[in-house]
N, C-alpha and C positions, 0 to 999 in steps of 0.2 A: 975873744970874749966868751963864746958858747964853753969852749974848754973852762975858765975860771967858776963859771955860772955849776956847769954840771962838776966841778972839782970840790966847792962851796959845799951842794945839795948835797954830796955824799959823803960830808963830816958832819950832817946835825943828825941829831940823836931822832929815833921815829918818835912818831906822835903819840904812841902810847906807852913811850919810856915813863917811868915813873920817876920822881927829882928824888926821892929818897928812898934806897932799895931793903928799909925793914921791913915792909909790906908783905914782900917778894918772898923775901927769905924764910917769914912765918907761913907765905900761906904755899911755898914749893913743899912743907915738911908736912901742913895738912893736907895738900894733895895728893901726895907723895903716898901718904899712907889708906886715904881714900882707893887711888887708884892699884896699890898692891889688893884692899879688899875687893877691888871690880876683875882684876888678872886671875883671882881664888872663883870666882864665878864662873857656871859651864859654860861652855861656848856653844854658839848656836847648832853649830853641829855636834853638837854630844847631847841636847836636848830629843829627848824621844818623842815630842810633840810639842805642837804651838801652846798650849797649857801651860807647859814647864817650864819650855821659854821665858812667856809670858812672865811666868815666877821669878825667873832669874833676874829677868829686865827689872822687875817691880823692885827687887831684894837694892840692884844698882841704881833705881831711882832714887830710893829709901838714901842709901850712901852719898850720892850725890849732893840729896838736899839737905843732908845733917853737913857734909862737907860747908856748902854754900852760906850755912847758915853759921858757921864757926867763923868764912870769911868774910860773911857782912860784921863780924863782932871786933873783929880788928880793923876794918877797915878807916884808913888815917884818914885824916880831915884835911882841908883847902884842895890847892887843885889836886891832888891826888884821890884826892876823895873822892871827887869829884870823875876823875877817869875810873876810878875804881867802882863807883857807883851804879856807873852807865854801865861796866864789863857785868858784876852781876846781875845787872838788870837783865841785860841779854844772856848770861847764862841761864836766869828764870825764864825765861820766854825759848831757850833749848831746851828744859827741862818741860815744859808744858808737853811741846813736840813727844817727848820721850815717853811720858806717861799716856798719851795721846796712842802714841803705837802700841804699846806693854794694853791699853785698853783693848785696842780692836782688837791684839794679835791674840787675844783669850778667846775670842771668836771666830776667828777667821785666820787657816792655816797660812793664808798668804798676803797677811798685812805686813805691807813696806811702811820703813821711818821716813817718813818728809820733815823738813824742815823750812821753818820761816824765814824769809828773808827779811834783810838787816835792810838791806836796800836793791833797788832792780838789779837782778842775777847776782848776787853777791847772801848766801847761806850765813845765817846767823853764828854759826860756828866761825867762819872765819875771821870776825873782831875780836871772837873768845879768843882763836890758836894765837892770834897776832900779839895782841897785848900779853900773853902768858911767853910767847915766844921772847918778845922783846924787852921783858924782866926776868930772861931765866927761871922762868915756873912754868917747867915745860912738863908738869908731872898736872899739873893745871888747864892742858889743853883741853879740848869737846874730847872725850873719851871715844874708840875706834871700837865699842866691845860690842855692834849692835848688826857687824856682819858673821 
């Protein structure tokens, strides 16, 4: 019985599949081009001080939330909307995070990014990477540019 059970679970689609993959496909090509302009950005180690940084991060915030804001404008309706709603809800609330660090680290050479959680030990990026993972918008993950 346990064999049919776990044979079942591992043919339904995840919970944050989308039922219709236009979504997906417009917002991997805005991402997409989002996350080439955060790759053209210095990396923390090419930054000559926390200042500069700071400038980069803010420049990557700025991209972020004009991205975010192209995909609340397509974002479909019924339940997809619905999942979709809730995803950039939470990428607003990673973005909060992000500006929160690009804040201190203008002051303080050694301000770390924390992130909120989504729920106990569980980082709010990880419902972002999940549902971008599990619609192939994987150019749409929590961006990695912040080591």
């Amino acid at each position: 019985m346990w064999v049919v059970v776990y044979a079942w679970g591992s043919f339904q689609p995840p919970v944050d599949k989308l039922s219709h993959p236009a979504f997906a496909q417009q917002a991997e090509s805005i991402c997409k081009a989002t996350a080439d302009r955060l790759a053209a950005l210095p990396k923390a180690y090419q930054s000559p001080n926390n200042v500069a940084r700071a400038e980069a991060v803010a420049q990557g915030n700025a991209d972020l939330r004009a991205m975010l804001a192209q995909l609340g404008a397509i974002a479909p309706s019924g339940n997809d909307g619905h999942i979709v709603r809730e995803w950039l809800s939470d990428y607003s609330i990673y973005m909060g995070n992000r500006e929160d660090y690009a804040r201190r680290l203008r002051t303080d050479p050694g301000a770390r990014f924390y992130e909120d959680q989504k729920s106990v030990g569980e980082q709010i990026s990880i419902p972002i990477d999940t549902l971008a993972t599990a619609n192939k918008m994987n150019d749409c993950v929590a961006p990695e540019d912040l080591s």
